[in-house]
C-alpha positions as CSV (number, residue, x, y, z in Angstrom):
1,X,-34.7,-36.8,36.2
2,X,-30.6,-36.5,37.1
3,X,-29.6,-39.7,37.5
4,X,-26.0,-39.3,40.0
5,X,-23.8,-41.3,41.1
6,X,-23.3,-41.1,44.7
7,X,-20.2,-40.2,45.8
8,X,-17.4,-42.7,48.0
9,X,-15.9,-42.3,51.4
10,X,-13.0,-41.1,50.2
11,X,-14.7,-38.6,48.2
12,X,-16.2,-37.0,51.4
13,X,-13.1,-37.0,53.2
14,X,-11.4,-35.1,50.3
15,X,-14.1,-32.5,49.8
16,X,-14.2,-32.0,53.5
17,X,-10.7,-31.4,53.8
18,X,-10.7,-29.0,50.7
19,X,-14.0,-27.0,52.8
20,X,-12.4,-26.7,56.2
21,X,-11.3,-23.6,57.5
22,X,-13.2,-21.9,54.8
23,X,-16.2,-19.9,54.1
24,X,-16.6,-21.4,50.5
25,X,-19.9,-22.9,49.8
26,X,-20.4,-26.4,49.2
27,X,-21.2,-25.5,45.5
28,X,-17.6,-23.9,45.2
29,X,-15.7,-26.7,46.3
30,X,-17.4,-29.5,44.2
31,X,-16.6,-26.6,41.4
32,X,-12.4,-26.5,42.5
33,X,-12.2,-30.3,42.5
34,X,-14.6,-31.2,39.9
35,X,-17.5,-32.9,41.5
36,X,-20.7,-33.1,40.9
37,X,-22.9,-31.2,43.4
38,X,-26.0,-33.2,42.6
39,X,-23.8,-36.4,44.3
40,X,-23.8,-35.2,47.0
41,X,-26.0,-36.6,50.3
42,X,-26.2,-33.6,52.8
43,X,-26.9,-35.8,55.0
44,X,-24.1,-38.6,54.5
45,X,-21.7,-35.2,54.1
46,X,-22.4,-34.7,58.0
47,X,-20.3,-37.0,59.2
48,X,-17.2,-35.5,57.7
49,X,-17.7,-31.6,57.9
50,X,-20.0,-28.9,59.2
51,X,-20.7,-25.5,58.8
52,X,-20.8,-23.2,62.0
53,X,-24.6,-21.4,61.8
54,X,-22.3,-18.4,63.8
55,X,-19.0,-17.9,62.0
56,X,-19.8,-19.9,58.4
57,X,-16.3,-21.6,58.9
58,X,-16.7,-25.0,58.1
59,X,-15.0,-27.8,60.3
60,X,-14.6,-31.3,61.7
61,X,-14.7,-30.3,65.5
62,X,-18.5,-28.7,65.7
63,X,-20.6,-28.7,69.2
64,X,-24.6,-28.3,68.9
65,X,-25.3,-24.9,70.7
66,X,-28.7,-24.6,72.8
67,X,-30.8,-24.5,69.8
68,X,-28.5,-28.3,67.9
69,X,-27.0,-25.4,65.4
70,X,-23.4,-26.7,64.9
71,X,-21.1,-24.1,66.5
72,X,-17.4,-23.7,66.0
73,X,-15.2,-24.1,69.0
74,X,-13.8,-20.3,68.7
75,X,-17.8,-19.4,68.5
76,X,-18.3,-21.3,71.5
77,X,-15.6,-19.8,73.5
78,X,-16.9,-16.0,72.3
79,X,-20.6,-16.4,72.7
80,X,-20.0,-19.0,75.9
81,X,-22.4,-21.0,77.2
């Protein structure tokens, strides 16, 4: 078993800032700022960022669409609803 250490506020913050506007994966950015992956709480992670289920653009200003996927605003304004 991997014991981890879970990672701080201000952890999440930074790797959310370092993921938005960006395709990258969750794995790359932990890799660019040297993080563990394994610390990482999707769900605790959230809060700070999401990943549009349309566009793959991660960002802080996501909407649920009909089905509660998180949808970018640009998405929404495309596809409509």
């Amino acid at each position: 078993m991997i014991v981890t250490d879970p990672m701080t506020d201000p952890q999440y913050k930074r790797l959310a800032k370092h993921l938005t506007k960006t395709r990258k994966t969750l794995w790359q950015a932990c890799q660019d700022l040297n993080m563990d992956v394994d610390g990482v709480d999707y769900y605790e992670f959230d809060k700070y960022a999401l990943q549009c289920t349309h566009c793959d653009i991660w960002g802080t200003n996501h909407v649920p669409d009909l089905d509660d996927n998180p949808i970018c605003v640009t998405c929404l304004q495309i596809v409509g609803m």
